[in-house]
Every structure is written in C-alpha cells, then in structure tokens.
N, C-alpha and C positions, 0 to 999 in steps of 0.2 A: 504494500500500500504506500502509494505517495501522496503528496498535493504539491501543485502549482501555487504560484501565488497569487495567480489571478482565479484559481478555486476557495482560496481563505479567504481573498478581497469579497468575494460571490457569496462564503457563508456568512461573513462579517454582516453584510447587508443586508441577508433574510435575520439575521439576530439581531442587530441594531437598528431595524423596524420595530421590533417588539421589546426589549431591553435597549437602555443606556448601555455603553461600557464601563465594565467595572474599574475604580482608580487602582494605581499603582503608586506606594508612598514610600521614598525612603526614610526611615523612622531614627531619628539619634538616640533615642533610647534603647534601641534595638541594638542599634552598632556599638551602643558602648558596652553593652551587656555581653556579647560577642566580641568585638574586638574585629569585625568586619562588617564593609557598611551593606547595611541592610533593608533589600526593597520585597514590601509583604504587596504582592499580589491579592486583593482585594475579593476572592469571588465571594464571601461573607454578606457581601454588599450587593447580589444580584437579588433580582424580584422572591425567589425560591430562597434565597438563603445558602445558595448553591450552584457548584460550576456545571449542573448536570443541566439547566434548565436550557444551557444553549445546545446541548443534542436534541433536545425536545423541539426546537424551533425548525433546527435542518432534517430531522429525522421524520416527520408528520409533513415536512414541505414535498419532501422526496416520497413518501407515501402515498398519499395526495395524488400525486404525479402519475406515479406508476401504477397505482392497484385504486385506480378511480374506484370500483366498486364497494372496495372499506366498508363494513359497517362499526369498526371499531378494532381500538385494539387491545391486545390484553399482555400483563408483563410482571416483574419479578424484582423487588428491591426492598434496601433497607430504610428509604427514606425519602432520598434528595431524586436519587432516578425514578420515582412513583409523581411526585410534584412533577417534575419537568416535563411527563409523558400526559399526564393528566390533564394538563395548564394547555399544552399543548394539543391535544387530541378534541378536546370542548372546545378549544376558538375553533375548531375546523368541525364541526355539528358531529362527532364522533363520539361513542360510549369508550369509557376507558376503566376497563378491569385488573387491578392490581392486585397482585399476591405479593404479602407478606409472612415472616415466618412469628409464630405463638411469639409472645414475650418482644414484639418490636416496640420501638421509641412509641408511648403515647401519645405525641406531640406532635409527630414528623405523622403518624397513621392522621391525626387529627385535623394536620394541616394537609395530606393527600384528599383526603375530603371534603375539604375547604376545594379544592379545586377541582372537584368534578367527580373524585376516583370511585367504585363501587370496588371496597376495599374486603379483600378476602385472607385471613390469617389461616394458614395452613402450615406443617412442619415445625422443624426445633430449628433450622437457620435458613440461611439464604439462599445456599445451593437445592435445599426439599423443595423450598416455596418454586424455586427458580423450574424444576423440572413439573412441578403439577401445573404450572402456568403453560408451560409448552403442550403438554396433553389439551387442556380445557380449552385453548387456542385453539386449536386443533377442529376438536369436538364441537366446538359453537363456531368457526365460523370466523375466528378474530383474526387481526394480524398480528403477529409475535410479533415484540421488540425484544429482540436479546439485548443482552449486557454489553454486549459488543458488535459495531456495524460500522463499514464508512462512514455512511451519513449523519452517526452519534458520535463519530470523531472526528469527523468536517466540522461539525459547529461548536465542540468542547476547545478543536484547535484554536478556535479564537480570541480564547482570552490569552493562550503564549504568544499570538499573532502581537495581541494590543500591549503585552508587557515587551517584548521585545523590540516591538516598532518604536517605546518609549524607551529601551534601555539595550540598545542592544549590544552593550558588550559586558554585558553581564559572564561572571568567569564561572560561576556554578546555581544552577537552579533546583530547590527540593522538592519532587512531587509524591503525595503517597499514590501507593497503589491499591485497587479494590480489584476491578475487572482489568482494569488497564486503558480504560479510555482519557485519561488524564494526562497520564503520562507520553501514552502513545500521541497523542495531540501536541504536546509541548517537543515530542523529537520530530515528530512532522513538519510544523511551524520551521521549527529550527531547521530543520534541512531542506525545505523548502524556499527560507531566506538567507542562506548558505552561511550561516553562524558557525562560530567554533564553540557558545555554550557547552558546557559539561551538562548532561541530564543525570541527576540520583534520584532515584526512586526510596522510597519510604514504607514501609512492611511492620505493624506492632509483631513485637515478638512472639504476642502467642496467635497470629495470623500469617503466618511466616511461606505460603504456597510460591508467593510470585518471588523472593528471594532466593527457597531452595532450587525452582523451576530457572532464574536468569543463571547460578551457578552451578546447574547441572547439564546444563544447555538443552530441556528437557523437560516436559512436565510432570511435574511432580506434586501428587493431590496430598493434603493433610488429612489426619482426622476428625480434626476441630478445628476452630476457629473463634475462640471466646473470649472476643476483646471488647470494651468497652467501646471503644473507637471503631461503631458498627461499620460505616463508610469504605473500611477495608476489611471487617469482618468475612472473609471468604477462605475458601477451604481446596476448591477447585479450582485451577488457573484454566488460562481462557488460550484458546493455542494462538489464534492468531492475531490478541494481543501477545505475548512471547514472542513470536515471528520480528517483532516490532522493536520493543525495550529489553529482547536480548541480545540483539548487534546495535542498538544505539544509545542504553545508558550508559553511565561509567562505572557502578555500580549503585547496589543496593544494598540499604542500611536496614535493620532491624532496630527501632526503639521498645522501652519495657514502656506497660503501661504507666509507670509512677513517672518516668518523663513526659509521658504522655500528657500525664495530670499537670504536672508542672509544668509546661509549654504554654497548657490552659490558662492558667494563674499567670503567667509572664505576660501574656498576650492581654491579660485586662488589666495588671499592675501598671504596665511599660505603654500600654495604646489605648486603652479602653475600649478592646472590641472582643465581644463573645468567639468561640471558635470550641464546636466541636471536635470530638478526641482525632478523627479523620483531620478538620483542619489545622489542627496544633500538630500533627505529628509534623511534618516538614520541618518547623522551627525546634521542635524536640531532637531531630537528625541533625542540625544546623548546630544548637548546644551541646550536644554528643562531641559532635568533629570539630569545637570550633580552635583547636591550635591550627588543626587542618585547613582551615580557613582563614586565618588569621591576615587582617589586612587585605583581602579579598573583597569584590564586588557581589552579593549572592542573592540569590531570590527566594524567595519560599512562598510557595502557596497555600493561600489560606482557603481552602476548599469548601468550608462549610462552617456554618454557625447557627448550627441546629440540632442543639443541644437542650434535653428534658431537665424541667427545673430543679428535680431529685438530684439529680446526677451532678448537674452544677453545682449545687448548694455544698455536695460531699466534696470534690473539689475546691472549691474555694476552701473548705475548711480546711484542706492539707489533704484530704482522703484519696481514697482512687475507687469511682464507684465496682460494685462486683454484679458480674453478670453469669 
C-alpha cells in the first residue's frame, strides 16, 4: 500500500469538509520535562475525541461510491473506531451496527450512541466482538468495516499529513499501535512526502501482538490483551497492517501500564489536556527513551481522550485502573 500526495491532498479535503484540522503544539513544559523539544499532535481535539473519526469520513465516502446499494454497515471496536463509523454512516442515511466486547468503556459505548450506533456487546474482548460482527455482517446484509482498509488509512493518514506539513523535520514520531491504522498512516504520509522521520510505534506491555509480530517478522497472536489502555487492547495482529510498520518503523516500544498512568497525569499536570491510556502511551515511550532523545525534535500522538470518569479519577490519584 502506498499514497501519493495528491491522494492525502484528496483525503484531506473529504475530512476537512467535515472536521477542522486538529492543532499541532510545541509544548515547553513538555520539553523541559524531556529534555527534547516536544510537539503533541492534537487528535484529543477532533469532533470524536479521536484520530479514528477521519477513516470514518474517507471510509463511508468510498462506500458510498462503490457499493451504492449499502443498507448499512456493521463493525467491531473498543470505542473511538465505533464513533467515527457511526458519525459517519448517519450523515450518509445508513444504519450502523456496532459490536463491542462485555465490560467496554461506559462512556465511549454511551457516546457511540450518541451518534447513531445500535450498539451490541458480545464476547470478553475485541478480537470475539470483532469476528461475530463479521458473521452478522454477513447474515443481515451489512457492509463490514474491518479494522483495517485503504480507505480507513487514507483518511487517519491525514492528520501525519497536517503535523508534518507543519513540522517537517521532525527527527522521531511516537504512535501506539491497536490494529495499525495509525501508525500505518503516519509511514505512509511520511513516505509519500519523502521524509527521513523515524516512525516508533507504541504496544502497553501486556498488549504486546504488534511488537512481538514487527520483531518476529511475522504474526504473532497473544492470549490476552488486558490493558487499560483499550485503544491498543488487541491480541490478534492484522497482516497487512504488518506488511506496512514492519519495513517502515524503526522500532517498537513496549510501555507498562503505571507509565501509562503517569503519561496521563503529565499530560494534565504539564498541558491540561485529558488523554486516554491509548493516547498517553506515545508520550509514556517518549519518557521511557528520553536520554535516547535527548535534544531531539519529536512528536507524539495524542490519539484519544476518551477516557471513563472511574478510571481517570484512579489515575489522577497515583493508581492504575484494573481491568
């Protein structure tokens, strides 16, 4: 998979009809806390609360397109990718059926419904809900959104499009990993505007698929995946994302959850902006390596700040919520 950059320009345009672009801030308190200057990648700050919303705008245009007939469509997430498909599928007069797994974010379930979704809790995580969505798909009639598609990383690419077009010589960028459309989108970008960026991807340690999977050159499924940090909560890697961020990151980090917490706590001490455990990890990998960066230009993406009140309140107190 590649993109042009008059295909970013193209997705840019169907997203920024429906969204602003989200800001790119270099933060001093960031940088002195680091010890490298430090620019947060804002997607906290889109409509959803999340960088998924912009696969939802390219993803349902290209649907639309192709499979005129649509009566709807139906899909599988833990939160941010339910919103953006949902938000998505209603401006376009479409039913949108979401599976999530038992025991999801109250909040993130509460706000898919806010947005249209007929919300279905099935399985103990993301990958059970993710395959009874593909059957019921099926069976009724819907259109599957996978976790991963062009069209859902045509338009995720464009928020690396918009931090880079504002910094582009940025020496290292953190992205976590979930499915891999985040990630993959920010090497695309990049090598579509022929950057020398470093791409690190970001894996909590006990969601560790797309890590063991980039260092085994090879997929490699976990057992579990029970991180607080649901956004990368996954167990199954996705092959071709792999195809993608394992010849183009430089590597991938593993953060524990208590970094994870405390990235959180940094992130509202140091800027006063929420960020769930998905978008705190990057700056958590950023803390980890920062002799490694020391004096460097770096980014980090702030992926998501959609975060349940329970769970903030135990972090902020010094905790690490348990799932």
């Amino acid at each position: 998979m590649k993109f042009t950059v008059a295909e970013l320009q193209a997705a840019a345009g169907l997203v920024h009809a429906r969204l602003d672009p989200t800001p790119q801030i270099q933060w001093p308190t960031l940088s002195r806390r680091v010890g490298a200057e430090v620019w947060v990648k804002h997607e906290n700050h889109a409509p959803t609360g999340a960088f998924k919303v912009r696969g939802g705008v390219t993803y349902l245009d290209w649907l639309v397109r192709t499979h005129p007939g649509s009566r709807g469509i139906c899909t599988a997430t833990r939160g941010n990718h339910g919103q953006s498909q949902a938000r998505a599928a209603v401006a376009a007069g479409l039913r949108a059926l979401v599976y999530v797994p038992h025991g999801n974010s109250v909040e993130k379930n509460a706000a898919m419904r806010a947005f249209g979704a007929e919300l279905v809790e099935h399985g103990e995580d993301f990958d059970t809900a993710r395959e009874e969505a593909f059957c019921v798909a099926e069976a009724e009639g819907l259109s599957i959104v996978p976790p991963f598609h062009k069209e859902l990383v045509r338009g995720v690419a464009t928020y690396a499009f918009e931090l880079f077009g504002t910094v582009p010589d940025l020496d290292t960028v953190y992205v976590p990993i979930g499915c891999g459309s985040g990630i993959c989108g920010t090497i695309l970008a990049r090598d579509a505007m022929g950057l020398k960026t470093k791409v690190v991807g970001v894996v909590s340690e006990a969601a560790q698929t797309a890590k063991l999977s980039f260092e085994a050159g090879a997929l490699v499924e976990t057992n579990a995946a029970r991180t607080f940090a649901d956004g990368m909560a996954v167990r199954v890697p996705v092959a071709d994302a792999l195809a993608i961020y394992g010849r183009g990151a430089e590597r991938v980090v593993a953060v524990s959850e208590e970094e994870i917490a405390e990235a959180m706590r940094v992130y509202f001490t140091d800027i006063h902006n929420i960020a769930e455990g998905a978008g705190a990890a990057p700056l958590a990998a950023l803390m980890q390596e920062r002799d490694r960066m020391k004096d460097r230009k770096v980014g980090v993406i702030l992926s998501g700040g959609n975060v349940d009140m329970n769970w903030y309140r135990t972090v902020l107190g010094g905790g690490v919520p348990e799932v």
